[in-house]
Steps between C-alpha positions, in 0.01 A plus 500: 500500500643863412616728779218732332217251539572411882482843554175546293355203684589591874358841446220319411442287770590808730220684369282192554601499852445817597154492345422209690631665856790283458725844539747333768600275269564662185790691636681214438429451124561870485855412682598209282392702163724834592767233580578405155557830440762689740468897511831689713435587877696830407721655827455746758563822171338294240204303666251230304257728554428850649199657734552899608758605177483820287626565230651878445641667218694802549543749182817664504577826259837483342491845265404589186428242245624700210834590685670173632804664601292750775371335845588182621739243317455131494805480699356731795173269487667187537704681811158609652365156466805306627546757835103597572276228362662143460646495893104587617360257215778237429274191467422681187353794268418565176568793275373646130610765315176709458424850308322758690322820539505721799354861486617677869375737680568823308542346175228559227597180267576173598873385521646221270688269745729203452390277839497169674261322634622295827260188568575329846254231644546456878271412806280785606666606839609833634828409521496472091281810477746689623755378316342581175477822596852525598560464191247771316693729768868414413354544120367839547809613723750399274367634149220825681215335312162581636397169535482114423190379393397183699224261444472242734210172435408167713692280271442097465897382500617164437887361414 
């Protein structure tokens, strides 16, 4: 019998059991079908599966699109990212290049802005709140912007 048809057939008779009341005892039909097939535990940074994550994306302006040479180089990113934001995230982080628009306060027209976009996925906790907005600070200290955008979402996270 094919791995796919003992599967198809112990679903089966779960579903038969729990109809009939029989719930106790499907559990272990359910156990030996997810057997055949093993799925990683994950560790302690990379868990199975998640409860309480976000997931935040931070928007960082670099300068002006159509002059590469003004604002911040690739070089002084990669030096922000290895001081401020991979010790508080170092499990892991994700990052995009992204094109922007930002109009400030006193400006009439929107800016044109070369920018990143910083994922990070991380239990919700206050100790990891904070950090991410250690990091929006050290952003804003070191290059005067006005801000960094942040949106932050309950996030379903598994490795």
């Amino acid at each position: 019998m094919t791995l796919m048809k003992t599967r198809y057939l112990l679903s089966i008779a779960a579903l038969l059991l729990v109809s009939l009341g029989l719930a106790h005892n499907s559990l272990s039909l359910q156990t030996a079908a997810s057997a055949t097939s093993s799925t990683p535990a994950g560790d302690a940074a990379h868990p199975g599966k998640t409860r309480g994550w976000v997931d935040t994306k931070l928007y960082f302006g670099l300068g002006p699109i159509d002059a590469p040479k003004k604002g911040v180089s690739e070089a002084a990113w990669r030096e922000f990212l290895d001081q401020e934001v991979t010790p508080r995230f170092p499990a892991g982080l994700s990052v995009i290049d992204v094109y922007g628009q930002w109009q400030g306060k006193n400006q009439t027209t929107p800016e044109r802005i070369r920018s990143k976009m910083l994922i990070v996925d991380y239990p919700a906790t206050a100790e990891n709140a904070a950090r991410i907005e250690a990091i929006r600070a050290a952003w804003k200290q070191r290059t005067h912007d006005q801000s960094v955008l942040k949106v932050t979402e309950p996030a379903d996270v598994s490795f």
